[in-house]
C-alpha positions in Angstrom: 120.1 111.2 67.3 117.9 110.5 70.2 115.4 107.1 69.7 114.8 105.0 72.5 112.9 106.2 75.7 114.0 104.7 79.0 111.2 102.2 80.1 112.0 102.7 83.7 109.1 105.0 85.6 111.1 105.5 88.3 113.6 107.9 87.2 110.4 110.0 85.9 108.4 109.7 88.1 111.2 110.5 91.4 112.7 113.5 89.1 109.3 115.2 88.5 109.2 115.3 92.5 112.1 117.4 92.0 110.2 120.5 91.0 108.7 121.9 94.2 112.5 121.4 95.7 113.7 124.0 92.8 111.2 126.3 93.1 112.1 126.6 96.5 115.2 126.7 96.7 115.2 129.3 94.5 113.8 131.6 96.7 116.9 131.5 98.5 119.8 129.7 97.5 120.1 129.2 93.7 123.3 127.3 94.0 121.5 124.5 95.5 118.8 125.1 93.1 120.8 123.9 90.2 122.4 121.2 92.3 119.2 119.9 92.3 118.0 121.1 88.8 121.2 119.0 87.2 120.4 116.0 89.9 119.8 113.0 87.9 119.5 114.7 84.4 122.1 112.5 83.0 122.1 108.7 83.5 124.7 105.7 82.5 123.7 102.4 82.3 125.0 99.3 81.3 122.9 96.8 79.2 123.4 92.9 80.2 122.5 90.1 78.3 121.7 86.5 79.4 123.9 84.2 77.5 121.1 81.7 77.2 117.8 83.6 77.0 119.5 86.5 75.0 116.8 88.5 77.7 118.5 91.9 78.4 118.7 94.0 81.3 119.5 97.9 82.0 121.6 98.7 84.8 122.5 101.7 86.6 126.2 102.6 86.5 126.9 106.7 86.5 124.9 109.5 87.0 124.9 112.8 89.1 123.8 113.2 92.7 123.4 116.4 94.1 122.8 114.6 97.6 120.6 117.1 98.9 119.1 116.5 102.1 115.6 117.2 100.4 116.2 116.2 96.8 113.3 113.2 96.2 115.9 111.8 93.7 118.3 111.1 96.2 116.4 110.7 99.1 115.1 107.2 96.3 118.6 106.5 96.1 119.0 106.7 99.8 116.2 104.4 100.8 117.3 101.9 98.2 120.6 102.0 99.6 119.4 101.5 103.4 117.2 98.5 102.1 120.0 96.8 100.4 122.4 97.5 103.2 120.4 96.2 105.8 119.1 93.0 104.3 122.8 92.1 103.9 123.2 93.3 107.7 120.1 91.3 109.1 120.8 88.4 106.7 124.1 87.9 108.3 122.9 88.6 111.8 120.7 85.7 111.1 123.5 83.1 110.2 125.4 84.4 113.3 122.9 83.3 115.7 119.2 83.2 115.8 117.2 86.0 116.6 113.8 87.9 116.6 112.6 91.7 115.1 110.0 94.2 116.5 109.0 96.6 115.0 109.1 100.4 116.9 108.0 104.1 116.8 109.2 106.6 119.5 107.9 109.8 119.4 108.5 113.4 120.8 105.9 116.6 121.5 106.4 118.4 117.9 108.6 121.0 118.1 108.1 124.2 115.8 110.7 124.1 113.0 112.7 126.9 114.1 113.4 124.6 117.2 114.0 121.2 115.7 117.8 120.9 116.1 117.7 121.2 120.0 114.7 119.0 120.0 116.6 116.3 117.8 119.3 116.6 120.2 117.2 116.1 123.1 115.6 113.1 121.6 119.0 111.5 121.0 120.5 112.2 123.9 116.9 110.5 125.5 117.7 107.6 123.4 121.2 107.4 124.6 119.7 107.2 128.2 117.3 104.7 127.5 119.7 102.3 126.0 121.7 102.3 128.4 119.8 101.2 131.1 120.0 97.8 133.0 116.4 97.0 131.4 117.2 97.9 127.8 120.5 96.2 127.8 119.1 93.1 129.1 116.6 92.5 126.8 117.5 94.5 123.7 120.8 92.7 121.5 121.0 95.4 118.9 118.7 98.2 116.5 118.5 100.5 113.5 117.3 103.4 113.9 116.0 106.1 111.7 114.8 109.9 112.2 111.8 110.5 110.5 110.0 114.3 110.0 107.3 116.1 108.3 105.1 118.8 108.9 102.3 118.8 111.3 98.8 118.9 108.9 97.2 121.2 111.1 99.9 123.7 111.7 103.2 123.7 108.8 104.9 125.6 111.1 105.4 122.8 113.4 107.3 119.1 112.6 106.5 115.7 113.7 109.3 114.5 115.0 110.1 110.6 115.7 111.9 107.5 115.2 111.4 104.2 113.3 113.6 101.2 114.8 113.8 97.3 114.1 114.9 96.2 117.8 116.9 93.0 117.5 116.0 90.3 120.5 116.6 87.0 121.2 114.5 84.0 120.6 114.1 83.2 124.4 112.8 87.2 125.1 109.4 85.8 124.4 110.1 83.3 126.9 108.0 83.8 130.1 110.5 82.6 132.1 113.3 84.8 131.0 112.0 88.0 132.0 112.8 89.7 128.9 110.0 90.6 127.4 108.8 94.4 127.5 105.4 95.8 127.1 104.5 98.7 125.2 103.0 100.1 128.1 106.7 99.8 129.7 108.7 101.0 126.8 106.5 103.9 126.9 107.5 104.5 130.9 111.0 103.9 129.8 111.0 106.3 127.0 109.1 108.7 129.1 111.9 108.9 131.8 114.4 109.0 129.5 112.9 112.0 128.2 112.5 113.4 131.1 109.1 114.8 130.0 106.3 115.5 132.2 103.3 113.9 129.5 103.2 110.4 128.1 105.3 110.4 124.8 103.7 108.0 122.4 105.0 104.7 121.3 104.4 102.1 119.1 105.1 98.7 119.8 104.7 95.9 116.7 106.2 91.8 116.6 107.5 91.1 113.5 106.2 87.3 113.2 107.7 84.5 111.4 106.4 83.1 108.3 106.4 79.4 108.3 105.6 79.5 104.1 108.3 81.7 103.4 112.0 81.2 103.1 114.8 83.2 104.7 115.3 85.4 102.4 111.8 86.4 101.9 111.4 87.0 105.8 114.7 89.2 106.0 113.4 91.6 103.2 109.8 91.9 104.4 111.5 93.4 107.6 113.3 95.1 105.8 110.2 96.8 104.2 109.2 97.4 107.5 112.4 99.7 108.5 112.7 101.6 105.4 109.1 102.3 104.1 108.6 105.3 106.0 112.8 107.1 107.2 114.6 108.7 104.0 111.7 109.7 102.2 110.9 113.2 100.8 108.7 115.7 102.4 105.5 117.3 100.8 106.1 120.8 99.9 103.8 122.1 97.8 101.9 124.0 100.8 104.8 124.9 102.6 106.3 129.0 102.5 109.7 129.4 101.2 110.8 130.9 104.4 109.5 127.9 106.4 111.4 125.7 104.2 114.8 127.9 104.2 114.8 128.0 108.2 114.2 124.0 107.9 117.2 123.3 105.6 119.0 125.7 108.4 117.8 123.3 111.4 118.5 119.4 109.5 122.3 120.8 108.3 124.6 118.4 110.1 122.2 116.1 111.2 122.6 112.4 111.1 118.8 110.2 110.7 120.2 106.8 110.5 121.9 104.9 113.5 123.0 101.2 114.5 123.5 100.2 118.1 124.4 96.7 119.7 125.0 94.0 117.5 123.4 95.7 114.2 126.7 98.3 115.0 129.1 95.7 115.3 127.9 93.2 112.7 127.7 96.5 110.5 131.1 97.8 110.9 132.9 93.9 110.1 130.2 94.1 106.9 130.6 97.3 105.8 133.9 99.1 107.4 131.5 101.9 109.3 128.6 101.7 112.0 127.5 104.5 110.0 125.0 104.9 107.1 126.4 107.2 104.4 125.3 108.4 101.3 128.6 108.8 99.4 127.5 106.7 97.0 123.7 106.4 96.0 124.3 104.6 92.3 125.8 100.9 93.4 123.2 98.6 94.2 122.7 94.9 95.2 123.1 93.1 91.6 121.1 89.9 91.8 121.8 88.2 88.4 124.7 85.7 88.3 127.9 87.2 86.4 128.2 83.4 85.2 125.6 83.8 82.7 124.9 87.5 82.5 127.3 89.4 80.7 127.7 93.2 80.1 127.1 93.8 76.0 126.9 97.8 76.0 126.5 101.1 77.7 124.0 103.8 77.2 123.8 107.4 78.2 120.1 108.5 78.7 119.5 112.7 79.1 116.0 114.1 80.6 114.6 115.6 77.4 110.7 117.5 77.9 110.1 115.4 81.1 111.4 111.8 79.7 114.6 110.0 79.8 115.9 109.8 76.1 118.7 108.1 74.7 121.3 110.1 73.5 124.3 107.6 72.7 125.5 104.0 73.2 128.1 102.0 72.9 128.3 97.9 71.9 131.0 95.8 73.7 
């Protein structure tokens, strides 16, 4: 019998997203369709209770991910998953030596869709260059880096293509005496010639400052808020043809948004086993409460009933 309502907006709220996907897709490719259609519908959690409080908890353990490119559902899971990953990443970067974050946004002329995988190349194969020049490698310890892309407002036949990356630098590059320290109007230059373009790209240049009043911690994950508050997230397409979209899910096939260089790569791979972000598994998260005094006390299976997430059956431990 199904009682209880999950009291958790997200799911809701990120499934109902789902529906301009479906209709879509539907146009074309029905298959994917009901990958996304059955995305989500089913969810497993685990309920924890604190041994002291009795306070209780729900927390994700199963469900079904279509892990569609465009599916909002898993592009939630995604972005979750980057955050957690890289606080974990920069936390220990910071114990390993002590180090500084800017913010960055490089950008290219926006290519029509039909043409974004060559232009994505391009860009990457720009970034390649710039990185690996004397400048970059002297200044620069390490960065993530994330492809970002949505259609142009003025034109939906056209995308905006461009990157957001938290460049890892030492303390002393703010150190006049160092010569470390680049200007945006030089990144620009730099990004420019790596591009081998003959107009000025634009690019964003933002320090990430220090809080005194906050703790590690806090500092880590509001740079991490930075870095994953725009890449991963779903695109808007309510206004957007069927054909444009079916050519677009033709172009992105393949592609990889997400990249680590420096000592983000290495620090990564001893972390994680991979320099590479994957998506393989969008349920696990970063459990904060302390297994000494949480413990699990059931499971419950919740189904998407008329647009809410009902429960359907438990079990009691």
């Amino acid at each position: 019998m199904i009682t209880e309502i999950l009291q958790e907006p997200s799911f809701k709220n990120t499934k109902i997203k789902t529906l301009p996907i479906i209709d879509r897709y539907m146009k074309f490719n029905s298959k994917k369709a009901n990958q996304v259609l059955n995305c989500g519908q089913i969810l497993w959690l685990t309920l924890k209770e604190h041994r002291l409080t009795l306070e209780q908890k729900l927390k994700l353990a199963e469900m079904y991910t279509c892990k569609d490119r465009f599916c909002p559902f898993c592009n939630w899971r995604r972005a979750r998953k980057y955050a957690i990953e890289n606080f974990k990443l920069l936390k220990y970067i910071q114990q390993q030596q002590k180090v500084r974050y800017i913010f960055a946004t490089f950008t290219i002329k926006n290519p029509l869709v039909s043409e974004l995988k060559s232009y994505t190349k391009l860009f990457n194969q720009a970034w390649q260059r710039m990185t690996q020049t004397k400048r970059w490698r002297n200044s620069i310890l390490g960065y993530i880096k994330a492809i970002e892309i949505h259609f142009q407002k003025s034109d939906k036949n056209y995308i905006n293509l461009h990157s957001h990356c938290l460049l890892i630098v030492s303390t002393s590059y703010f150190n006049k005496n160092c010569d470390l320290y680049i200007t945006q109007r030089e990144f620009q230059e730099m990004w420019k010639k790596a591009l081998r373009v003959d107009y000025n790209p634009s690019v964003d240049i933002r320090i990430i400052k220090p809080n005194k009043n906050r703790d590690e911690d806090d500092e880590i994950a509001s740079v991490v808020a930075e870095t994953t508050k725009y890449p991963l997230k779903s695109l808007d397409l309510h206004k957007i043809d069927w054909r444009v979209f079916k050519e677009l899910t033709q172009q992105v096939r393949g592609m990889r948004f997400v990249s680590y260089g420096g000592i983000a790569k290495q620090y990564r791979t001893l972390l994680f086993g991979s320099a590479e972000f994957d998506d393989k598994d969008l349920v696990a998260g970063y459990d904060k409460l302390d297994l000494s005094v949480w413990h699990k006390i059931g499971k419950l299976w919740y189904s998407l009933v008329s647009g809410k997430y009902c429960l359907v059956d438990y079990e009691v431990e």
